[in-house]
N, C-alpha and C positions, 0 to 999 in steps of 0.2 A: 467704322472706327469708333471704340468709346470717346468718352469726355476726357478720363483718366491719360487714353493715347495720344489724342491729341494735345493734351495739353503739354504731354513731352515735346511732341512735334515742336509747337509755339515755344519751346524751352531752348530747344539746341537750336530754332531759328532767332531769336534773340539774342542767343550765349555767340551765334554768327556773325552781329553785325558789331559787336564787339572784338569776340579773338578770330581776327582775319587767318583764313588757310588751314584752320586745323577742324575741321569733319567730323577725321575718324577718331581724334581723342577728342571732342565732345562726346560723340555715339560711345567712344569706350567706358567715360565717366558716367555717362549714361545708365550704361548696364551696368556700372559699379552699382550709382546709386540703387537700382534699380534688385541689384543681388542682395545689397543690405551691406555690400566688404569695403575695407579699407584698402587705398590705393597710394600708390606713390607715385609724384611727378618727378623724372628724373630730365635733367635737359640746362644747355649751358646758361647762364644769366641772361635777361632779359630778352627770354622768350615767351612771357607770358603768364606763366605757371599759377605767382599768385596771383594775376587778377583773375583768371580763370576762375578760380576756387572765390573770389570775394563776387564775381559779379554771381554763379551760380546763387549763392545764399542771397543776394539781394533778389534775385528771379523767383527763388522758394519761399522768402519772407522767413528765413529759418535764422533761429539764433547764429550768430558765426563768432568765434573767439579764433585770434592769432596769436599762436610764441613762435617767438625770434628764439631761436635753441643758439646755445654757447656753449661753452666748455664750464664754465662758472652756474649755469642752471641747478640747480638740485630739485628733487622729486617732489618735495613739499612748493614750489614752484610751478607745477604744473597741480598736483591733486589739492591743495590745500593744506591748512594746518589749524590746529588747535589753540584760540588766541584766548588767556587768563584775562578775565572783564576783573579790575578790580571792585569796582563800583558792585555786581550781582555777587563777586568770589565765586562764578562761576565760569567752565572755560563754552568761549562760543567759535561754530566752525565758521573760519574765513574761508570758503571753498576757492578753488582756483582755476582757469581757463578751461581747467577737462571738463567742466558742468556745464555745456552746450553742445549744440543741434550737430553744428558744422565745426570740428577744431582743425585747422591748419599748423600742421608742426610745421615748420620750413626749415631748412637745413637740416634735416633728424641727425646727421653722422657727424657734426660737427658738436654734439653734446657727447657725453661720457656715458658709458654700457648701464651704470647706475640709474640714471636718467630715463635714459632707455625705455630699463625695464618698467619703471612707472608705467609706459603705456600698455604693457601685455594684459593684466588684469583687464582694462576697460575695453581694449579693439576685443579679446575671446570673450566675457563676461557679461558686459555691458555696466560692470559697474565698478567702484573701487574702495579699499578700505584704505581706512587710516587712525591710528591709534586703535586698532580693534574691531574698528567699527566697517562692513560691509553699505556703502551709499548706491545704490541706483542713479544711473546715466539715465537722461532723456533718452525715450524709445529710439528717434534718429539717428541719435549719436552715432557721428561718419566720420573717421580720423584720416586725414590727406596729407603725406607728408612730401618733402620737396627735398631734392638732393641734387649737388651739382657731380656730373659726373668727370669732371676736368681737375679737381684739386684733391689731391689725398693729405695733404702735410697737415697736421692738426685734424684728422678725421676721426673717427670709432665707427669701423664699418658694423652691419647690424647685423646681430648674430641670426644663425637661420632660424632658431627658434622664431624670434619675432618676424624676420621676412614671410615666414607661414606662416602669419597670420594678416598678413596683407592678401586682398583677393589680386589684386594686378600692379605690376608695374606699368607704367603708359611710358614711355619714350616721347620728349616733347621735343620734336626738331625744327630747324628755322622751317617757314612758311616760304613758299615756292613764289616767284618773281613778280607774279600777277596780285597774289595776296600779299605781299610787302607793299606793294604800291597802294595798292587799295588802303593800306594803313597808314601810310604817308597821306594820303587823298585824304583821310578821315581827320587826321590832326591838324592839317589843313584850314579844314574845313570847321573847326574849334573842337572837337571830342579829342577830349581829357581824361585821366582814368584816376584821375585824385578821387579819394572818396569823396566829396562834397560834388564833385562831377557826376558820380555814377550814381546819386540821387535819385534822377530823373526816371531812372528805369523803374517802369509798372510792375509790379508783382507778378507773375506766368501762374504761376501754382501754388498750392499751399503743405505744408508739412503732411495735415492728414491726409491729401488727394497723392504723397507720395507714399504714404506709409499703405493706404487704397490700394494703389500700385503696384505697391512691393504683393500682395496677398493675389492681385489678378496673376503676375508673373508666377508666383509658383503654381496657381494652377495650371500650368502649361505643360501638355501631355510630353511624355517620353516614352518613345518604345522597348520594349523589354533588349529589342535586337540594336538598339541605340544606347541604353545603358551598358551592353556588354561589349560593344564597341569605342564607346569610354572607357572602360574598367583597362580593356586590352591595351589603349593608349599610355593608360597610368601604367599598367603594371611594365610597360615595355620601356619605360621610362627607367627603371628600376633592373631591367636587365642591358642596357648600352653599356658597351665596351667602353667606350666613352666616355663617361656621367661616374661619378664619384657617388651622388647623392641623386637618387631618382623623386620622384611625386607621393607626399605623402595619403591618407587614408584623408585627412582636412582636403587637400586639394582635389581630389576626386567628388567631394560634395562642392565644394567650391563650385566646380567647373561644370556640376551638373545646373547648379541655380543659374550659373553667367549662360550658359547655353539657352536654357529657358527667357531668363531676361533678354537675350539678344531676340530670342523668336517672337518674343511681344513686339519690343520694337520694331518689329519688319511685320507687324499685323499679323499674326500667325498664332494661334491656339496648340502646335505642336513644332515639337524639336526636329531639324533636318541634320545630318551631318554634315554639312557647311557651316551652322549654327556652333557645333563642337570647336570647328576645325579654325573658324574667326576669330575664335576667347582664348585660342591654346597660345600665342606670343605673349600676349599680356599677362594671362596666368600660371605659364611656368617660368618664362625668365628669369625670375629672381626665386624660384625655388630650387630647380637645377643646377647640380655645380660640377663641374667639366674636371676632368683629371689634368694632373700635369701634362702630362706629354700631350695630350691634344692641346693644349693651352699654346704649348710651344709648335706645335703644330700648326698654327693660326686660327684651328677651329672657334666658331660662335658660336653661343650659346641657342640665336635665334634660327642660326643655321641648322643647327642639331632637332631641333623642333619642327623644321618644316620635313627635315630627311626619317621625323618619326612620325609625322602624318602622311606617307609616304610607303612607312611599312607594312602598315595595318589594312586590309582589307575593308573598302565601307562598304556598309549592308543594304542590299538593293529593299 
């Protein structure tokens, strides 16, 4: 195991003894980071979400910026804007929370489509203008946005445009009977998650040992007979009776990096179709959109994803 690998290891066991019972959405943020995509934590209040997102960046030693999203936001609110110095008679840029490492949007569907769209530019791009002007993000730049899935009255759901450009949705559910207690034990016991609390925690990694990282995981072989075992996933996605809107040409590279990413993390220099077949809830769920009648039908979206890893033949 490199230096690079373990040091994820000692990430998501740190990021452990903090967010009690949740594994597989560490490992899934994981290979977010790890893909280079923007994710969305969807899951009811106070389960965790953002401290999740604030302890990861204290663990990375990575810039982290937070907006609280509202209906009242405007775009100049998150990118910046042009402020007239009278004293130069020159204008100087106040840049705004988008200019770091880590940006947590929380509540995204509670701002206005306007809003919104402010972030398209910078999650595709990596950078943003304003007044004319094209600025460059920090290379890390990782947008994590939060959304409760319980209240619509006052929402702006996100149009699919921008859902395709998030690489996963994570579903963030309560922690199982054993890990609640464990978290009752810990508060107990004095651990607090105020930030003046979570001080204490030692740096794991650093920015460039993950941007390192990110360069090992793509060299992570795929087979010709495993790329077109992907391709036939995507495209069958696109032929369901079912599905309104199948997997676009972005999420097929998407899904090839997260596979890759996933087979670092399991120590592995090549992709397996298990590796495929792990990333495909998180990565298509929110790109997927189910027709009526199945809607009324009761079908799920993540039901429909497992019945189309299912249909496809894996390659020996």
């Amino acid at each position: 195991m490199t230096s690079s690998k373990a040091a994820f290891v000692d990430l998501a066991q740190a990021l452990g003894t903090v967010i009690v019972g949740q594994t597989t959405l560490v490992r899934q943020l994981l290979v977010a980071l790890l893909s280079g995509g923007h994710v969305i934590l969807e899951g009811v209040p106070g389960t965790g979400k953002t401290l999740l997102v604030k302890v990861m960046a204290q663990l990375m030693q990575a810039d982290f910026r937070r907006i609280q999203l509202t209906p009242d936001i405007l775009p100049s609110d998150i990118l910046g804007t042009n402020i007239f110095d009278l004293n130069s008679r020159n204008f100087t840029l106040r840049k705004g929370p988008i200019f770091t490492e880590i940006l947590l949007a929380d509540e995204i569907n509670r701002t206005p489509s306007k809003t919104q769209a402010a972030l398209l530019e910078a999650m595709e791009e990596q950078q943003v203008t304003i007044d004319g002007d094209s600025l460059p993000l920090p290379e890390l730049f990782w947008a994590i946005a939060t959304q409760n899935p319980l209240e619509f009255e006052g929402t702006y759901p996100l149009p699919e445009a921008q859902l395709d450009r998030f690489l996963f949705k994570l579903v963030v559910d309560y922690p199982d009977s054993k890990a609640e207690r464990q978290m009752l034990l810990n508060a107990q016991s004095g651990l607090q998650t105020r930030r003046q609390d979570l001080a204490h925690l030692k740096p794991i990694l650093t920015v460039a040992q993950v941007l390192a990282a990110r360069q090992e995981a793509r060299q992570v072989k795929m087979t010709d007979a495993l790329l077109d075992y992907l391709l036939s996933l995507v495209h069958r996605t696109r032929q369901h009776p079912d599905l309104d809107l199948g997997a676009s040409p972005r999420s097929a590279v998407a899904w090839m990096h997260a596979s890759k990413a996933h087979a670092w993390l399991s120590d592995r220099d090549y992709v397996t179709p298990d590796d495929i077949k792990t990333v495909a809830s998180p990565l298509l769920r929110h790109r997927l959109i189910l027709r009526p009648e199945a809607q009324l039908d009761g079908m799920k979206i993540d039901g429909v994803i497992t019945g189309l890893l299912g249909q496809v033949a894996v390659p020996r």
